[in-house]
N, C-alpha and C positions, 0 to 999 in steps of 0.2 A: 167300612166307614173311613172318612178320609176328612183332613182340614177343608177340602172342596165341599162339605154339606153346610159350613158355615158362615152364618153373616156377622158382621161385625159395625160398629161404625167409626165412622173414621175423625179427627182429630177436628172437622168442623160440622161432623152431625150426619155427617150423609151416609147409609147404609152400602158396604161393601159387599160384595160376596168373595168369598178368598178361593174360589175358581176361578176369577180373574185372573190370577198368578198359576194357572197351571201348566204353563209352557216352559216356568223357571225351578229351580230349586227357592225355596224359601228357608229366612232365618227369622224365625221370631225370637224375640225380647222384650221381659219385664224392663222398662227404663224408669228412669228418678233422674230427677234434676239437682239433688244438692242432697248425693251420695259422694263418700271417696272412689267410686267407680263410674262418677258421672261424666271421666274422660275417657270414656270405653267408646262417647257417641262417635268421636274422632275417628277411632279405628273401627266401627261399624260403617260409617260414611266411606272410610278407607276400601273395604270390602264391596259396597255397592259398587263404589265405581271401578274397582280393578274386576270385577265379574259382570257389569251393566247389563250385559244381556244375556247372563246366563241364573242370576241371581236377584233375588229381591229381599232385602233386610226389610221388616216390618215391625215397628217400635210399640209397644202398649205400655204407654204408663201408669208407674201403681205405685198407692200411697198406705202401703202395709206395712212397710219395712220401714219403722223409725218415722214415720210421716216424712220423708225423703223426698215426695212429690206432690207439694200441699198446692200449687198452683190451678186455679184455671186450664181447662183447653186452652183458649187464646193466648196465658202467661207459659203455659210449656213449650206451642208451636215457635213462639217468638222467641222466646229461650233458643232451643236447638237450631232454629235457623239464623242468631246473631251470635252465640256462642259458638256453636257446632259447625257453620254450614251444612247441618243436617238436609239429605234431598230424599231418602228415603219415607215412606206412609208413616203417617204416624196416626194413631187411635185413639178414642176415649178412653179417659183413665180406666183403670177395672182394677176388680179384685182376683187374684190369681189362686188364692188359698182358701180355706174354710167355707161354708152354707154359703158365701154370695161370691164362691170363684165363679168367674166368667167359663161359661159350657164349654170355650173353647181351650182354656188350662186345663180341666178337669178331663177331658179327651186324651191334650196334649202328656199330662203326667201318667195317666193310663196308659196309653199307647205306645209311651218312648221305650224303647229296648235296653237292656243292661241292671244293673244294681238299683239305678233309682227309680227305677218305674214303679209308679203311684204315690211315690212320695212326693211332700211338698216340695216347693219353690223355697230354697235357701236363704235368697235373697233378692235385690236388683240386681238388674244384667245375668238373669239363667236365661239358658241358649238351647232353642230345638232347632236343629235342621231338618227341614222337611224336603223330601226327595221330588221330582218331577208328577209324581204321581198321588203326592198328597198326606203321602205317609210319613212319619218321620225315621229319619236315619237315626238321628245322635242328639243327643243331650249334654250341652256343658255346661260344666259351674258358673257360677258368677262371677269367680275370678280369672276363668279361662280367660284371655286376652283374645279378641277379636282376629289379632292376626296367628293365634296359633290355630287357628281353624281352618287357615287357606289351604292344607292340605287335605282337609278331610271332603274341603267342598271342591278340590281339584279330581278327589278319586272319586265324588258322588257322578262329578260332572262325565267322566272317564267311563263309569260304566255304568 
């Protein structure tokens, strides 16, 4: 199994399938709009476009953590793109944790390698890198900084 078996939809309703992105490495992210780590979108937009075509950040917003992200689709998309200049996908909100996590966190926290595998989502902004191939590499916190990752996704890119 791989993120490529799943569909998702995306920030204005429309169904994705995330094989679309299988020619890139992917970053997914729980995002919030009015967290103290809601300037994280900065330095994720940062990382799209310094990796553009080798990298796709893909945003899920979630309103679990503190109700951090109580907006509408339409009040989030316009957020990150007049706050953020966000250009990266962005998705329907979801739940990441508990009975109504979205199938695609429940995959992702199972699958991820290392100490936190099957554990929950900490907070907004945890970080799966998923490799070219649909699997994930790495899992960071939510307070990892978007640009301490560029090396981990220079050495995905690398081999």
């Amino acid at each position: 199994m791989s993120i490529y078996q799943f569909t998702v939809r995306d920030i204005e309703g429309e169904v994705r399938n995330l094989s679309d992105y299988a020619s890139k490495l992917v970053l997914i992210v729980n995002t919030a709009s009015a967290c103290g780590l809601t300037p994280q979108y900065s330095g994720l937009e940062a990382l799209q476009q310094a990796f553009k075509d080798d990298l796709v950040v893909l945003g899920f917003p979630c309103n679990q953590f503190g109700g951090q992200e109580p907006g509408t689709e339409k009040e989030i998309a316009l957020f990150c793109e007049t706050s953020f200049a966000v250009t990266f996908p962005l998705f329907t909100k979801i739940e990441v944790n508990g009975e109504g996590a979205d199938p695609l966190y429940a995959y992702l926290k199972a699958a991820t390698p290392g100490q936190e595998q099957g554990a929950d989502i900490a907070w907004n902004f945890a970080k799966f890198l998923i490799g070219r191939d649909g699997n994930p590499i790495a899992r960071f916190s939510p307070r990892t900084a978007p640009e301490d990752i560029k090396a981990d996704i220079a050495k995905a890119l690398a081999g």
